[in-house]
C-alpha positions in Angstrom: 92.9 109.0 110.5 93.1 107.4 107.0 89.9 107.2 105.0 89.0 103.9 103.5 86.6 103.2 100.7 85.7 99.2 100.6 84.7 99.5 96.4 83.5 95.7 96.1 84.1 92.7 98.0 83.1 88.7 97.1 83.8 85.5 98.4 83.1 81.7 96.7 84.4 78.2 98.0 86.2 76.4 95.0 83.5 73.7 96.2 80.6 75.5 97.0 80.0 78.7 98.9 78.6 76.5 102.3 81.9 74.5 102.1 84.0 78.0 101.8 87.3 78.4 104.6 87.8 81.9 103.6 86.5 84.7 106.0 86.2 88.5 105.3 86.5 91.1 108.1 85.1 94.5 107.3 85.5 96.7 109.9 87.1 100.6 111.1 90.3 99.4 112.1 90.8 96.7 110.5 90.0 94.7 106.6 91.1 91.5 106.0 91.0 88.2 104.2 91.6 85.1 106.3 91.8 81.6 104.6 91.7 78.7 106.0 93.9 76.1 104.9 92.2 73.2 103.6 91.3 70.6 106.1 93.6 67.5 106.0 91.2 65.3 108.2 87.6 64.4 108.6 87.5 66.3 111.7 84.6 68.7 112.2 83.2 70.6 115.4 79.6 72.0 115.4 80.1 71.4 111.6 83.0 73.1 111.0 86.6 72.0 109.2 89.3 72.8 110.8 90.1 75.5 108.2 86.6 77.0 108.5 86.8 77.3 112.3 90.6 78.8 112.1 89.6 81.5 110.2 86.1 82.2 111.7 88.3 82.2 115.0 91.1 85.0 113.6 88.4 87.1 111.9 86.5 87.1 116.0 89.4 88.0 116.7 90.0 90.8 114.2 87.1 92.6 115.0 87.6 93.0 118.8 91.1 94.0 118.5 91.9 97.6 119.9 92.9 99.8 117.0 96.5 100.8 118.2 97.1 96.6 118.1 100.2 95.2 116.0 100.8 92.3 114.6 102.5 90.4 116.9 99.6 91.0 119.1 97.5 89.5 116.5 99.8 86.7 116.6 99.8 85.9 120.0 96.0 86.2 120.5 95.6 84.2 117.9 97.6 80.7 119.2 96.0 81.7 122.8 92.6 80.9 121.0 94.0 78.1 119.5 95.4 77.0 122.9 92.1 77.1 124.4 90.3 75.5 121.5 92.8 72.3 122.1 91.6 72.2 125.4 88.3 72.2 124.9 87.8 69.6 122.3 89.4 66.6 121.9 91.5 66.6 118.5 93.2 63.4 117.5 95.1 64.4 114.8 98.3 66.0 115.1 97.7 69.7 115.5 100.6 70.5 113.6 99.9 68.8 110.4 96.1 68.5 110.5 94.7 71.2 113.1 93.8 74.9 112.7 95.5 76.8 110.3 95.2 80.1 108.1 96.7 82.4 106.6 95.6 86.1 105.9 96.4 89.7 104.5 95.1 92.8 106.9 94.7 95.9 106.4 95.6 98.2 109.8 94.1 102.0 109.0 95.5 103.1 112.2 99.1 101.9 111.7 98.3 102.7 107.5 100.1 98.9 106.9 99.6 95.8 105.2 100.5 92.4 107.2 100.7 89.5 105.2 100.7 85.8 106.8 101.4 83.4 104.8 100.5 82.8 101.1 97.3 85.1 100.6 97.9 88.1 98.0 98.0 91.7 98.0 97.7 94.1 95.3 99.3 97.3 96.0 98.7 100.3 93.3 98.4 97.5 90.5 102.1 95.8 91.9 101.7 92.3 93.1 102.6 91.2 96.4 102.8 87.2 97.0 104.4 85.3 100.0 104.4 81.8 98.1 105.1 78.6 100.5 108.1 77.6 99.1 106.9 73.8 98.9 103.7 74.5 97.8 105.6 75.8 94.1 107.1 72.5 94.1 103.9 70.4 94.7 101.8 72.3 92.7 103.9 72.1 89.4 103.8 67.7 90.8 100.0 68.1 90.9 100.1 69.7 87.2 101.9 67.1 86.1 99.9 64.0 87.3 96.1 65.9 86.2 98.0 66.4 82.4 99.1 62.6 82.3 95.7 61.5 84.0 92.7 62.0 80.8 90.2 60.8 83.1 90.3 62.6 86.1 87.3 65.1 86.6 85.4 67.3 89.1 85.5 64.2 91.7 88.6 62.4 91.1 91.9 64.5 91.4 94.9 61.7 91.4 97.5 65.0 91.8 95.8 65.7 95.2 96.1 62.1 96.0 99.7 61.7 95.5 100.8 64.6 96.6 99.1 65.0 99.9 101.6 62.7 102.2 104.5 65.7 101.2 102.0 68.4 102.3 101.7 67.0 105.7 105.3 66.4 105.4 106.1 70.1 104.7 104.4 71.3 107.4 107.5 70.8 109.5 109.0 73.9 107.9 106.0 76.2 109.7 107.3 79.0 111.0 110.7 78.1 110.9 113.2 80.4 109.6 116.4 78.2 109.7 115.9 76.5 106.2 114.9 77.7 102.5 111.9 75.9 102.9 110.4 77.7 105.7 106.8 79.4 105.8 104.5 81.7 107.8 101.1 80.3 109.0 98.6 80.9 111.7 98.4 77.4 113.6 99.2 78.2 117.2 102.9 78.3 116.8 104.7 81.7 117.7 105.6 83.2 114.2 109.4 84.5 113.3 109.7 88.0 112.5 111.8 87.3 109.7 108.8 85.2 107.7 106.3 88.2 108.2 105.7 91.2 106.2 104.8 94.4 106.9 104.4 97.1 103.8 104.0 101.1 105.4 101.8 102.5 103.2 103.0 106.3 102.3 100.2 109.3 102.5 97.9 110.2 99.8 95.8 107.3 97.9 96.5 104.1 97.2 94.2 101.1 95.6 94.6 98.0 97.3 93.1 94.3 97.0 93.5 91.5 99.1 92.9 88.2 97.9 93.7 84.2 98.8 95.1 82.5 96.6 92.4 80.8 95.1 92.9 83.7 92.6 96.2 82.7 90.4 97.1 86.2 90.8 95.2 89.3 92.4 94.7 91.9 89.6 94.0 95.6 90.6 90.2 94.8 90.8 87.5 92.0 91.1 86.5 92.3 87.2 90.3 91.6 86.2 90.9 89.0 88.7 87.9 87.1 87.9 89.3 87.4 84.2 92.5 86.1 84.9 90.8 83.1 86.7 88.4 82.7 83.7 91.8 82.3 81.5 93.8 80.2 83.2 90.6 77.8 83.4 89.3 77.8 79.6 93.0 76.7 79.0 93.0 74.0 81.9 89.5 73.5 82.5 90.7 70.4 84.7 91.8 72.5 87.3 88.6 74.0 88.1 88.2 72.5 91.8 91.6 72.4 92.0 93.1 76.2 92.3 95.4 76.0 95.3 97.6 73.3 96.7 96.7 73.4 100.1 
């Protein structure tokens, strides 16, 4: 069996630490960082968003799994709990656009492979793995643009969010859906194409690995140089500091 080493691990909501959707699972089969995707409705159960309880739900889930499980195990556990969630509580919003959703990067020791789901990052040996959502390169860059024409926005006001917020819920159409360039993989009840997921077998001997959301612009080979590429990116566009992700 592969021995593991967890060197550091840290977690903060771009908001505050309470309001956090991202979940860490720690355990012997299994590390992993879930996000949550940020909540698109005022919906909340026992005080949770929608994000916060998808990823509290896959991380459960995580650490009860039998070691020898794969991926598309995870998967289909993972929109049973969903299933039963919908069932329980009644949810007005259109699941699709506005329910649970998250996206993570695990770590299987007994398989020795990385999964990736979605947009979350990887570090492998100091090379950068991303799985960008294809519209979310497109809205972001929209987002950039409106916070750089708009002087006064702040902490509290972001105009980009505003505006661009109708074409997220739009692009969730494209959710795990491989027949167009625009599709994306994302935990959210919905069976999940092989052909969007991504599995990297990791060869013997050592490797340094860090899994990150992306609430990091890109995840460096530790937390130290992560955390100074965030620092970077914000003393040159301080106006972004609430605002690191799209979703």
């Amino acid at each position: 069996m592969v021995s593991i080493q967890v060197l550091e691990a840290f977690i903060r909501g771009k908001v505050s630490d309470e309001k956090c959707e991202d979940t860490i699972v720690n355990t012997a089969d299994f590390i992993a960082i879930v996000d949550g995707v940020t909540s698109k409705s005022h919906f909340k159960y026992q005080g949770k968003t929608t994000g916060k309880l998808a990823s509290t739900m896959i991380a459960g889930i995580l650490e009860r799994m039998p070691k020898e499980t794969r991926l598309p195990e995870l998967i289909k556990q993972v929109n049973q709990r969903f299933a039963a969630f919908y069932q329980q509580v009644d949810f007005t919003a259109d699941p699709k656009s506005q329910g649970l959703q998250a996206v993570a990067v695990v770590y299987s020791r007994y398989y020795n492979q990385l999964w990736q789901v979605g947009d979350a990052q990887i570090n492998l040996d100091g090379q950068l793995l991303t799985n960008p959502k294809p519209s979310d390169l497109v809205l972001s860059d929209m987002r950039s643009l409106i916070l750089r024409l708009s002087p006064n926005s702040n902490q509290q006001a972001d105009p980009g969010r505003k505006a661009i917020l109708p074409w997220i819920l739009k692009a969730t159409q494209f959710a795990n859906s491989d027949d167009s360039e625009w599709g994306y993989s994302i935990f959210n009840g919905q069976p999940i194409p092989e052909t969007l997921l991504k599995v990297y077998p990791l060869t013997d001997g050592p490797h340094q690995i860090v899994l990150a959301s992306d609430g990091y612009p890109k995840a460096a080979r530790n937390l130290a140089a992560s955390e100074a590429g965030l620092d970077e990116v914000l003393k040159k566009r301080p106006q972004l500091q609430p605002h690191l992700s799209v979703n």
